[in-house]
C-alpha positions in Angstrom: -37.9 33.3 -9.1 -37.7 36.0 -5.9 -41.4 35.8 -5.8 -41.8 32.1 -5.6 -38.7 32.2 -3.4 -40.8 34.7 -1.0 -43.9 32.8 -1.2 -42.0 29.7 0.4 -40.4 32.1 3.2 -43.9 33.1 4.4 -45.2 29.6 3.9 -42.8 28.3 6.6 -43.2 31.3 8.9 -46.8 30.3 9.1 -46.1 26.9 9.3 -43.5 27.8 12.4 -46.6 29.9 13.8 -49.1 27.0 13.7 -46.8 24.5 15.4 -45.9 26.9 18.2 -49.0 28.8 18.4 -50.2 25.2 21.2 -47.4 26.2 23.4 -48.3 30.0 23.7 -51.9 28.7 24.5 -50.8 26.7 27.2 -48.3 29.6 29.0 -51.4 32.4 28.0 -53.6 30.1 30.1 -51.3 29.7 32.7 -51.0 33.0 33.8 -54.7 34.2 32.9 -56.6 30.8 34.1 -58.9 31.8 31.3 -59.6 30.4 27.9 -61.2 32.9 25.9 -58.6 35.2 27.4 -55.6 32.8 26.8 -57.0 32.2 22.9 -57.6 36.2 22.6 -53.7 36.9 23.5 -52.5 34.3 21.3 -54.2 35.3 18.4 -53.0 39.2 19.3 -49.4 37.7 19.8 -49.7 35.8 16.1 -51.2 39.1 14.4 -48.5 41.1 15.6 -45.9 38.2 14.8 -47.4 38.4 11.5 -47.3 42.3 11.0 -43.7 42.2 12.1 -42.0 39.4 10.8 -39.0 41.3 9.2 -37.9 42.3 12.6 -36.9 38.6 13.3 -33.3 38.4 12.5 -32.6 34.8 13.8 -35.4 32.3 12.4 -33.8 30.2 15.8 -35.0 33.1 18.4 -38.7 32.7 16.9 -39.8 30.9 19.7 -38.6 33.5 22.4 -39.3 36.2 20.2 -43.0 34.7 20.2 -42.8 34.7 24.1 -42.0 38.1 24.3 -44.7 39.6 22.2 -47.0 37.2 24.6 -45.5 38.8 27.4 -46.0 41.9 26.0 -49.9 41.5 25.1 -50.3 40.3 28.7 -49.0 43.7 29.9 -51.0 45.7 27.8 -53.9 43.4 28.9 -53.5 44.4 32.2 -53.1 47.8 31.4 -56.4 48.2 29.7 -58.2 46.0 32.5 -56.6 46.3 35.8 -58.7 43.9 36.7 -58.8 40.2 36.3 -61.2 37.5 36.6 -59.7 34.1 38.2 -61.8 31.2 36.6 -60.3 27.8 37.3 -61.3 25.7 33.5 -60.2 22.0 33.1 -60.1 20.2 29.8 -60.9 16.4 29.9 -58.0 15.4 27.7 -58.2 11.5 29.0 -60.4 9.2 26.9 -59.5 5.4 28.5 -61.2 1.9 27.6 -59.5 0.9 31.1 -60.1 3.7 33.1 -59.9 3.7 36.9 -62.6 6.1 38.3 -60.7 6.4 41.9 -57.6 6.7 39.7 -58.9 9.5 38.4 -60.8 11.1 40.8 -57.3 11.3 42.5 -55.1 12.5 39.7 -58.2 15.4 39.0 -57.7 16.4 43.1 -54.0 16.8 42.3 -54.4 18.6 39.2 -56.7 21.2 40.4 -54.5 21.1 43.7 -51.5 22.1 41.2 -53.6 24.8 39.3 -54.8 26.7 42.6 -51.3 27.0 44.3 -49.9 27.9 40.8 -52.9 30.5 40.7 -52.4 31.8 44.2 -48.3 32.9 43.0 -48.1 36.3 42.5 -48.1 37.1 38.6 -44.6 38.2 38.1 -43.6 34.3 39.7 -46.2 32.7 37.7 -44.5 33.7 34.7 -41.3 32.8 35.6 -42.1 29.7 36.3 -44.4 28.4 33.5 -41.7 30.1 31.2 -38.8 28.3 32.6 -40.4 24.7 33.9 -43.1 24.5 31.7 -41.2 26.0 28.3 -37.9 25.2 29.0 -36.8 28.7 28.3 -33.3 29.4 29.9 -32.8 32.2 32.3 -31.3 34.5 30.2 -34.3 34.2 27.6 -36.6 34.4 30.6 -35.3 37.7 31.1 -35.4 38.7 27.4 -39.4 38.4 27.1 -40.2 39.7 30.6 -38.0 42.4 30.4 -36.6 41.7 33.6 -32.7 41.2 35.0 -31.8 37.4 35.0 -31.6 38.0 39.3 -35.1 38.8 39.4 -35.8 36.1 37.3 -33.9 33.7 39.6 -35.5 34.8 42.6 -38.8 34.5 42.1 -38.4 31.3 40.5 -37.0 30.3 43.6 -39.4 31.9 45.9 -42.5 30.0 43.4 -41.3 26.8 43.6 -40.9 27.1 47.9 -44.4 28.4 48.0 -45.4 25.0 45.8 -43.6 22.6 48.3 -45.2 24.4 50.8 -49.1 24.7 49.4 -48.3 20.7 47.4 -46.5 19.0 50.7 -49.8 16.8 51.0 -48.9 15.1 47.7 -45.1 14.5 48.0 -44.1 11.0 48.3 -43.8 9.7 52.3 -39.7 9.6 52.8 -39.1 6.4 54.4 -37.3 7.1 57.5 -33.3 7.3 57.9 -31.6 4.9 60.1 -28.7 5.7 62.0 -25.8 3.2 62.4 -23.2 3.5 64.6 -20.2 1.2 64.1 -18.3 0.3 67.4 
């Protein structure tokens, strides 16, 4: 009974690593703006998640627990290389009967527009803010997988998202302009 019992345990480990494993793929090209590098780290983060699954207490904590070996494979990444290359890739994800080529010729300019000022943050602000906008990690977790104090990780999410008003004001919405009433 224990060994069928175990066998079902490992079953839905896996299975928690295959439904997650999309969402690591999508931070690991975030910061790297590489796919064979982003699909390398993933795989490194899910062998090592695999090799050291008994050091999961909380099954609920997988997910940042995941991060945080991510993170961790992106520092020794950068440790090994020191250097990086910075290759803007674009999946085509939009098949459309109706599509609108000006539509989309637009919505492309604004996702590459998106991808370069994202690129252009420095690293540590790039992961701060993929983890907590795109991830919906909390502050506190934030901290957890980088490593870093929960100040740091407020500041620099602050200081990213000015510097993407700033390089994405050409796309915000025109603010219609405020009229002033006086009553006499």
């Amino acid at each position: 009974m224990k060994i069928l019992s175990l066998f079902c345990q490992v079953d839905a480990f896996q299975e928690q690593l295959r439904q997650i494993r999309p969402k690591l793929y999508r931070v690991a090209f975030s910061w790297s703006h590489n796919a064979a590098l982003s699909d390398d780290l993933v795989q490194e983060t899910l062998i090592k998640a695999l090799k050291s699954r008994n050091q999961l207490r909380d099954s609920e904590r997988m997910s940042s627990w995941l991060f945080s070996i991510l993170a961790n494979c992106w520092r020794d990444h950068f440790r090994q290389t020191r250097a990086m290359e910075d290759i803007d890739e674009l999946e085509d994800h939009c098949c459309i009967d109706d599509a609108d080529p000006e539509k989309d010729h637009a919505q492309l300019q604004v996702v590459n527009r998106v991808q370069e000022a994202v690129a252009r943050l420095p690293m540590g602000q790039r992961q701060v803010l993929t983890l907590v906008d795109l991830e919906e990690f909390s502050y506190v977790e934030v901290a957890n997988i980088l490593e870093i104090p929960v100040g740091t990780v407020m500041s620099r999410l602050c200081r990213a998202r000015q510097a993407l008003k700033l390089h994405l004001q050409e796309f915000a919405p025109e603010q219609p302009a405020r009229l002033i009433r006086r009553v006499i």
